[in-house]
N, C-alpha and C positions, 0 to 999 in steps of 0.2 A: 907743613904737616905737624910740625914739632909744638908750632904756636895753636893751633885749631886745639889738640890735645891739651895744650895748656889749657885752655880758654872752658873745653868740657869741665875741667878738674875742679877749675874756680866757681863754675856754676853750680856743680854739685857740693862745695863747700858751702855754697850760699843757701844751696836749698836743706841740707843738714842743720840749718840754725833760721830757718824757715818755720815759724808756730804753725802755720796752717800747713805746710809738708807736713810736717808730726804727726798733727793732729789726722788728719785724713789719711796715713799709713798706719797707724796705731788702729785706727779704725777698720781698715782694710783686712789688718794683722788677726783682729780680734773677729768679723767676719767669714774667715778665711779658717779659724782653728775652727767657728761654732760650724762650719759646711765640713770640712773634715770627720769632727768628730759626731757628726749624723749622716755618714755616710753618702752625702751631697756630694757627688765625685764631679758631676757635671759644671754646677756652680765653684764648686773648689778651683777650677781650669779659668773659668768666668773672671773669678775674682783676680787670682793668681795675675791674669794677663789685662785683665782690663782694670787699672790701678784706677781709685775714683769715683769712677759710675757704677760699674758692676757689684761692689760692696754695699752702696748705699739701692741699687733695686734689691739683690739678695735680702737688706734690710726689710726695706718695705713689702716684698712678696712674701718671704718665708720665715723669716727670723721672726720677727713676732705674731704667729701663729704657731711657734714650737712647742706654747704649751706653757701655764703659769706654774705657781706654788700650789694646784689640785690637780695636777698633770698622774694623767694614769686615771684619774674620774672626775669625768666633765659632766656638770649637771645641766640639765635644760637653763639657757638664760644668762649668757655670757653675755657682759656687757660693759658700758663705759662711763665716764663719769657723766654724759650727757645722759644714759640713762637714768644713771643712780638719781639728779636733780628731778627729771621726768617723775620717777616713784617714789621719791618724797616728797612731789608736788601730790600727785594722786593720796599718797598717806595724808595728809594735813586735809587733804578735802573731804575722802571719804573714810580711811579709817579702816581699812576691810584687812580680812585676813588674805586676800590672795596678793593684795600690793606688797606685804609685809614678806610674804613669804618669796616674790620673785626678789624684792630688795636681797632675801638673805640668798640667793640664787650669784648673784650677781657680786657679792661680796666673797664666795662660797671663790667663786670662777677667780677672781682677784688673789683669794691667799688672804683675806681680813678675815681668819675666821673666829672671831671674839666679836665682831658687827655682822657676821652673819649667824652666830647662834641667838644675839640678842632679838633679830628679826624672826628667827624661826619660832622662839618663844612668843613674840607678840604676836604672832600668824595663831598659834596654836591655844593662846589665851583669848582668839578672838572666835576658833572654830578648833575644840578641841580635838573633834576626831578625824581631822584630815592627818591620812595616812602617809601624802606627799611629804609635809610638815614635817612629820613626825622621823620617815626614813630620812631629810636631809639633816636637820638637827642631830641624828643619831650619827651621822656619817661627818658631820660637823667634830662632835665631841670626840671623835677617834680621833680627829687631824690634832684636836687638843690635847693629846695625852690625854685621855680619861673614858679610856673602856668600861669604868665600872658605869657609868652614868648612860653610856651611849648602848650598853646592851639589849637592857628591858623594852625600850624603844625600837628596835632593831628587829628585836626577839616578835613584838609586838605586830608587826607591820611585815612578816613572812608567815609570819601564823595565819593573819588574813591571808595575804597572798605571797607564796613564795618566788613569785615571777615578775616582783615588782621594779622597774625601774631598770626592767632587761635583765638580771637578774645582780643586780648592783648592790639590792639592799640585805641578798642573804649572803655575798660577797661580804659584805658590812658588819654582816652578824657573825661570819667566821673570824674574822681578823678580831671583833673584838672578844671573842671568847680565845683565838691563840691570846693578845696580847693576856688575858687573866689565868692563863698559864690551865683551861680547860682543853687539855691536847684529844681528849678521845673523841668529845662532841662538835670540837671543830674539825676534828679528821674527818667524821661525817658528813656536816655541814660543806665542806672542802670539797670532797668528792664528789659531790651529788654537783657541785657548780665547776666543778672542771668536766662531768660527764655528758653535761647539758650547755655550758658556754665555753669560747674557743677563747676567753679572756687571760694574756700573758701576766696580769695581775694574780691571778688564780692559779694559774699551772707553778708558778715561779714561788708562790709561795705555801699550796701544797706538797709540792717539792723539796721544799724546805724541813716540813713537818714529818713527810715518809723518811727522809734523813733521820730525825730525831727518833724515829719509831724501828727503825734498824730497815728501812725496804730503799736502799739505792738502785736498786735496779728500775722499780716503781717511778722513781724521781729522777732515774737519768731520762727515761724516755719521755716522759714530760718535758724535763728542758731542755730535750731534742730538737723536738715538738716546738717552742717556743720559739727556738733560733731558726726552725728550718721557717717555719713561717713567717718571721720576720724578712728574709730575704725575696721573700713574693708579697708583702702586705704595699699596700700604696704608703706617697709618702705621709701623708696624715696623720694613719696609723703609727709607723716607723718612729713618726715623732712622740707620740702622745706613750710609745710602748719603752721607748731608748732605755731608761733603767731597767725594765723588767727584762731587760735583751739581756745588757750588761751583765746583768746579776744571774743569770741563767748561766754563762759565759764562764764568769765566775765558777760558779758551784761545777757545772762541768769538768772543770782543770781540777778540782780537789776532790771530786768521788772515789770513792777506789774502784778499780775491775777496770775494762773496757769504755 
């Protein structure tokens, strides 16, 4: 008995100075926080117990569909580096503004978005008044710090149509008139896309602004609203909304009143 008990102890000494043990528990470990901390309770159990396998399918199924550096607005046109070659093979042959423009789609989806403003400009240098062009460029330049640039553009492209892009691009046009510190007209702009779209991007940072305007009570029930629907939203959602949850959460705990 005494000897078997030895014999576990020295195995597990051996597997503690084991590179590939490490490596593949670290990995586990790291698996295991991202299911946790997205509310993955089922796969949390998966991992937890199944040391190995179950971290690396979590990988491959869920974890990388949780959403890049444009997480919270996904444009048409996620894609990979086999496409990116695909449409700059198409670029070099034809030259069009629609190849230019899914290019910067695509870049957009990535989180490159300094090679995807560049292509929204060459799409729009090739066909000025496309309005697709024109709202992702605009939404492009927010992600870059520069709401002054990204307005007119925005402003442009809800004038045509304010329901453009599911209502994404007057979304686009409020955050950059908040970001240029225009509080009345995007309180407007705000409202009218939290009273027409159920988007936790919206309510959360509407919510934000009734704070700043003195109406918590306004802004509590919005980030109500936010958290109660996340706990019924599928996981897709769930993942794509996680910060806007979080930060609802947040502001919740610091309102005054009820």
């Amino acid at each position: 008995m005494v000897h078997a008990l030895m014999n576990i102890w020295d195995n597990w000494q051996e597997l503690l100075v084991n590179p590939l043990f490490l490596i593949v528990t670290a990995f586990g470990i790291w698996m295991l926080v991202h299911a946790v901390r997205n509310g993955e309770w089922l796969w949390a159990v998966f991992i937890l117990f199944g040391w190995g396998i179950a971290p690396f399918v979590y990988f491959i199924t869920t974890y990388r569909f949780a959403g890049g550096a444009g997480s919270g607005f996904e444009l048409p046109g996620a894609g990979s580096r086999q496409r990116i070659r695909e449409l700059k093979a198409q670029i070099h042959l034809l030259d069009n503004a629609y190849h230019h423009f899914r290019l910067g789609d695509v870049y957009f989806h990535r989180g490159k978005f300094a090679e995807a403003e560049a292509c929204y400009r060459a799409a729009l240098a090739r066909e000025a008044g496309d309005i697709d062009a024109q709202a992702h460029l605009g939404q492009c330049l927010l992600r870059l710090k520069r709401p002054a640039e990204a307005r007119p553009l925005l402003e442009a492209v809800c004038r045509e149509n304010h329901k453009h892009d599911f209502g994404y691009s007057l979304m686009g046009y409020a955050e950059a008139l908040t970001a240029l510190q225009e509080t009345d007209a995007a309180y407007d702009i705000w409202k009218h896309v939290v009273e027409n779209h159920a988007y936790a991007r919206a309510r959360v940072q509407f919510a934000e602004l009734c704070v700043q305007k003195g109406q918590p009570e306004i802004a509590r029930n919005y980030l109500r609203e936010v958290v109660s629907d996340d706990a019924h939203a599928p996981g897709y959602q769930r993942r794509q909304d996680r910060v806007w949850v979080r930060r609802a959460k947040r502001m919740l705990l610091t309102l005054p009143g009820k």
